[in-house]
N, C-alpha and C positions, 0 to 999 in steps of 0.2 A: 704820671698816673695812667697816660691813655694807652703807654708803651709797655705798663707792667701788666694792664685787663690786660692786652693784646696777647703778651708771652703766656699769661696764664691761661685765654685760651685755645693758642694752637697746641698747646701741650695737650688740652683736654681734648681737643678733634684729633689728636695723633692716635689717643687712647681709645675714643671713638670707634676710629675706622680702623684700628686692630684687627684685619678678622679672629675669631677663637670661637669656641665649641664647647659642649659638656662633654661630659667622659662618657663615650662609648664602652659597653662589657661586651663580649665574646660571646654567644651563645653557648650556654649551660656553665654559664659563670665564672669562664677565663678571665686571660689580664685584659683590664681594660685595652680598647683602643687608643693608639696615640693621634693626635694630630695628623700625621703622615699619611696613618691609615684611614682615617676617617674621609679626609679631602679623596684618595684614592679612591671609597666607597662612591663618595659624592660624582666623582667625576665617569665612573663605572655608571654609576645611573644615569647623569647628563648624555652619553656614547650611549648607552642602549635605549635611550626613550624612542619609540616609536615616529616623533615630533616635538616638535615645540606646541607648548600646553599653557606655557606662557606669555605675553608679549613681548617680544625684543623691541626693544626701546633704547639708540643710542641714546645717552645720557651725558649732557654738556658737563662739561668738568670746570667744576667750581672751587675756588681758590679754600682751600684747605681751613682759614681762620673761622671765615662765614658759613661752611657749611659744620663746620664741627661744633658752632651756635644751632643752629638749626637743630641740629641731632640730638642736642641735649634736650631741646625742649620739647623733641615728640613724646610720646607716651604711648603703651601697647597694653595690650586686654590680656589678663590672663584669665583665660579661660576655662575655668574651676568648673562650669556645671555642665559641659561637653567632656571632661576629662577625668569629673566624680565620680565615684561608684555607681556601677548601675544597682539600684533598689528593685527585688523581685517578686514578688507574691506566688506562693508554693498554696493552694487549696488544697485540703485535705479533709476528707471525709470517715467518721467513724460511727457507723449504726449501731448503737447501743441499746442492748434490751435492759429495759427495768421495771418490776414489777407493777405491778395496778395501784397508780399513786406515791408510788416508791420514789425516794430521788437517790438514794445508796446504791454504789454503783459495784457490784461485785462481779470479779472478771470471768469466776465460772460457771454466769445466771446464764440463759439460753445461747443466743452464738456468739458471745462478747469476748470468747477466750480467741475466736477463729476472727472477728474485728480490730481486737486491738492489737493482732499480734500482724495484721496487716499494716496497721496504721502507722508498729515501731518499724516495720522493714521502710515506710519512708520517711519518715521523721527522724528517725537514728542518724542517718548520711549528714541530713541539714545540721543537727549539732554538732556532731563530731569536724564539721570543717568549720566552727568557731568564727560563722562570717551571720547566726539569727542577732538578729536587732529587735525583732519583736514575736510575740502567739498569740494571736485575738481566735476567744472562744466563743464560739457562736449557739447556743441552745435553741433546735427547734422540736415543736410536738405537731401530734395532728390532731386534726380539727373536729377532735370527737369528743362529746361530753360537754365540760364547762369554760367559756371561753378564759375565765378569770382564772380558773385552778389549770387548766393548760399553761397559761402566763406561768404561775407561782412554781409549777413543776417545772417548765424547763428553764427556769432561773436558775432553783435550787440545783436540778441537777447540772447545769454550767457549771456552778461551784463547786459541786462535788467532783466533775470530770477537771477542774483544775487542781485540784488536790490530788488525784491519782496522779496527774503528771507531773506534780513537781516529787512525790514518791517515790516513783519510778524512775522518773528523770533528775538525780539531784544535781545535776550539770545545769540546768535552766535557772537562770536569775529568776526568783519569784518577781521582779519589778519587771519581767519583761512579758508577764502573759497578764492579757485583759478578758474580761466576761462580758458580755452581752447576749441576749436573750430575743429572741421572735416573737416566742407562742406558738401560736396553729401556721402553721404554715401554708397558709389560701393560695398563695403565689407558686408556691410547689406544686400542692394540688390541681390548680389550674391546667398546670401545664403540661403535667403526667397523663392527666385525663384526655389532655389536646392530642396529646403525641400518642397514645394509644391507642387512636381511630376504635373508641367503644361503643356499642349498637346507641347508645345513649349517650356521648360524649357532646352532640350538639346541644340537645336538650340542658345538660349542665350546663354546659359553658354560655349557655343565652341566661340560666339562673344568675350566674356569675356576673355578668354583665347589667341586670337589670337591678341586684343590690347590692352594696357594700359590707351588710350587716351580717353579722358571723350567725347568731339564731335561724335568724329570717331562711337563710340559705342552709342552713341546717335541715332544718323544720319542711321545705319546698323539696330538697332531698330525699328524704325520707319517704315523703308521699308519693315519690314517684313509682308506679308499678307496684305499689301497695308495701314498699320496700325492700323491694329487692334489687336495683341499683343501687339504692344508699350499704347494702349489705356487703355488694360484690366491690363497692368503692372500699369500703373499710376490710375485706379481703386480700385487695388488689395493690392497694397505695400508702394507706396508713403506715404499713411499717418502713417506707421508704422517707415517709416524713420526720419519722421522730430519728433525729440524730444530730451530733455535735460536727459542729463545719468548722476547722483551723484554718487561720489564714496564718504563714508563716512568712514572717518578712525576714527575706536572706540578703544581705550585700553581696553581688557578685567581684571578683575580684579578677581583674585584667589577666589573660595567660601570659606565659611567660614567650616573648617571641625571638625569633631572629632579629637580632635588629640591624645586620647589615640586607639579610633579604629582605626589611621589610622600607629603610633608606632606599634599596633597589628597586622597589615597586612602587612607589611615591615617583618615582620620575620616569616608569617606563609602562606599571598599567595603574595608576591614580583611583581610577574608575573601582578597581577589586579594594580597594580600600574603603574603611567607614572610614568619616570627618573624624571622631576621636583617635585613629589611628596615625591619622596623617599629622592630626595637632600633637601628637606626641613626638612624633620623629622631630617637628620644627620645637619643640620645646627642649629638646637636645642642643640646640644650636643657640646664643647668647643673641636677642635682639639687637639689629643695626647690623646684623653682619650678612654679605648678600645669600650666604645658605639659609640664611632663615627668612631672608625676602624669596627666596624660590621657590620655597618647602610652599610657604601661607599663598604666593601665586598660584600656584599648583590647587592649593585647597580651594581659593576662592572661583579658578573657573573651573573645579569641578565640582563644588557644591556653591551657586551662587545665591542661595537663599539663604546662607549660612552667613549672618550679621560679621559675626566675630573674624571670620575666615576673611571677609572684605574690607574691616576696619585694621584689623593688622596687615594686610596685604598692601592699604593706605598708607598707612605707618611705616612700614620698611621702606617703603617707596621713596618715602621724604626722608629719612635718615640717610638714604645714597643721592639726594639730591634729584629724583625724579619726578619732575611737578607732576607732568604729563600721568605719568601711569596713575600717581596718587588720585588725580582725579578724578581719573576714569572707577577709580575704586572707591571713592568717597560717592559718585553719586547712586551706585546700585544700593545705598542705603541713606539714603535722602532723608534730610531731620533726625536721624538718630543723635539722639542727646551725647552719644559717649564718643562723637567724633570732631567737638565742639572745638578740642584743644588743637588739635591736631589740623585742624582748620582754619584756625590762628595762625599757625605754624608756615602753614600754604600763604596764604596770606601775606604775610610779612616777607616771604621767598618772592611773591608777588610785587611786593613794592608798598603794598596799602595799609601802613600798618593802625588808620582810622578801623581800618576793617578787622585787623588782628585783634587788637584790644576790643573789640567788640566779643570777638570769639571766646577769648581770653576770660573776661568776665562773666562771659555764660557758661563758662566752666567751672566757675565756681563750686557748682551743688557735687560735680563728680569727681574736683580732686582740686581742691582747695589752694595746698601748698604748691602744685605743680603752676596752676595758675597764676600766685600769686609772685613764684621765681621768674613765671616766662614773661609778668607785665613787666618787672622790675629790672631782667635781663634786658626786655624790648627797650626801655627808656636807658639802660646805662651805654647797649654800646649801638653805635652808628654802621648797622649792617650795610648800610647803602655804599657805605664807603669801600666797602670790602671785595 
């Protein structure tokens, strides 16, 4: 029995320590890269790196059956919310005149023909590249008249500007635009008034401050200078308030790059890289194999406050059998729950395996099945022996 675990798993650490790689493409969408060329790229970076970025670390060479135990039981992060779309918010503003009470929105009422036709010059781009997720519509008015019928107007007309745009636009999912509404827009006001430096800007803005109450501060307005502030305010700002505010939510989509310059720049300037760049190059390379323990060294001391960057940089470590480095990568994120298993792993490389099954079992909540192989691996075969 103990001879057949055994054959079954040096076969599995031969498989292991394989090295291999994904498929590199060619810049502007040639044949893939092969193997041959990929290792060349690789080794092209190692020769022009400025330095070493990582630690050299000999590494004691371990008998081939027990570490290809070890290997199987580490586990790596993949890193889905460094690597996701980035989500963008595009604001967009459209001043829309509408009659005294009106909420019908007609494109050729005062300057709405010279507003909207700004508004399509940037909103047309964001749909035509078929990456909107969302269009929250925002109705504001200003703060003249009745605070309650301001309310009712710039509701209704929200709704009405969501209907010209799916009109106009019949490209837009109707599920993907929302309405909401302000009223008077106080906060605008406010702030129009500050940034104005107007003979009387102090005097408001001490109103502003001393009530809440949309009347109250109507009403203290008004009296000022017998009315002629409150006149020169509803002159000056009013028609800057009433308009509909778009937030348009785009998914950005990754450019397309080099990706042998950008292999080449991972290992000679790291630094000109973002983290999702550099996790992308190592995500080309098959966990356990030392280019992707070099790719995540590389990531974790150059961004070391990057969790993921340090716990997989852990993780390779231990799949080639390097206690030492692993450690030094495990503790720059100290109690992170997702390195429980992996700590197990060390562990048991250690000799303690009271201590392993401790880890083991605190592993539970973050990968269940993994846990429950590496207890049952720890008790079938006798690594000490190995």
């Amino acid at each position: 029995m103990r001879k057949e675990f055994m054959k079954g798993v040096a076969g599995a650490g031969l498989l292991v320590l394989l090295p291999a790689c994904g498929v590199l493409h060619q810049p502007g969408g040639g044949e893939p890269l092969g193997q041959k060329e990929v290792s060349t790229l690789v080794d092209k970076g190692r020769e022009e790196s400025a330095g070493p970025i990582f630690r050299q670390v000999d590494v004691p060479l371990l008998q081939v059956d027990a570490q290809s135990v070890y290997s199987r039981m580490v586990t790596y992060i993949t890193p889905e919310e460094e690597l996701a779309p980035v989500m963008l918010n595009e604001r967009l503003s459209a001043y829309i005149d509408f009659p005294a009470n009106g909420v019908s929105l007609n494109p050729k009422y005062g300057n709405n023909r010279a507003e909207l036709s700004k508004l399509e010059e940037r909103l047309i781009p964001l749909l035509l590249s078929g990456n909107v997720k969302g269009i929250r519509i925002t109705g504001y008015a200003s703060p003249d008249g009745n605070t309650k019928e301001n309310e009712r107007l710039a509701g209704n007309r929200a709704i009405q500007f969501k209907s010209y745009l799916q009109k106009q636009f019949k490209q837009i999912d109707p599920s993907l635009i929302t309405i909401d509404w302000v009223g008077e827009d106080w906060a605008g006001l406010q702030r129009l008034i500050s940034e104005s430096q107007k003979p009387y800007s102090a005097r408001v803005e001490a109103i502003f401050q001393l009530t809440n109450d949309p009347e109250s501060r109507r009403k203290q307005i008004k009296a000022m200078d017998k009315g002629a502030v409150y006149k020169d305010i509803e002159k000056s700002f009013f028609s800057r308030l009433r308009r509909m505010e778009l937030t348009v939510e785009v998914e950005s989509v990754p450019e397309m790059v080099d990706t042998p310059h950008l292999i080449e720049l991972v290992y000679t300037q790291p630094d000109k890289l973002s983290l999702p760049e550099i996790l992308r190059v190592a995500s080309l390379f098959r966990s356990g194999t030392e280019q992707y323990r070099e790719i995540y060294e590389i990531a974790a001391y150059t961004y070391p406050s990057s969790a993921i960057a340090q716990l997989n940089a852990a993780a390779a470590s231990l799949a080639l059998g390097d206690r030492e480095s692993a450690r030094y990568f495990f503790q720059q994120v100290d109690a992170d729950s997702r390195a429980y298993n992996n700590l197990g792993v060390l562990s048991l490389m250690d000799g303690d395996k009271e201590a392993a099954a401790a880890y083991f079992r605190k592993s539970f909540p973050q990968n269940p099945r993994q846990a429950r192989e590496n207890l049952k691996l720890m008790e079938s075969a006798d690594l000490k022996s190995y």
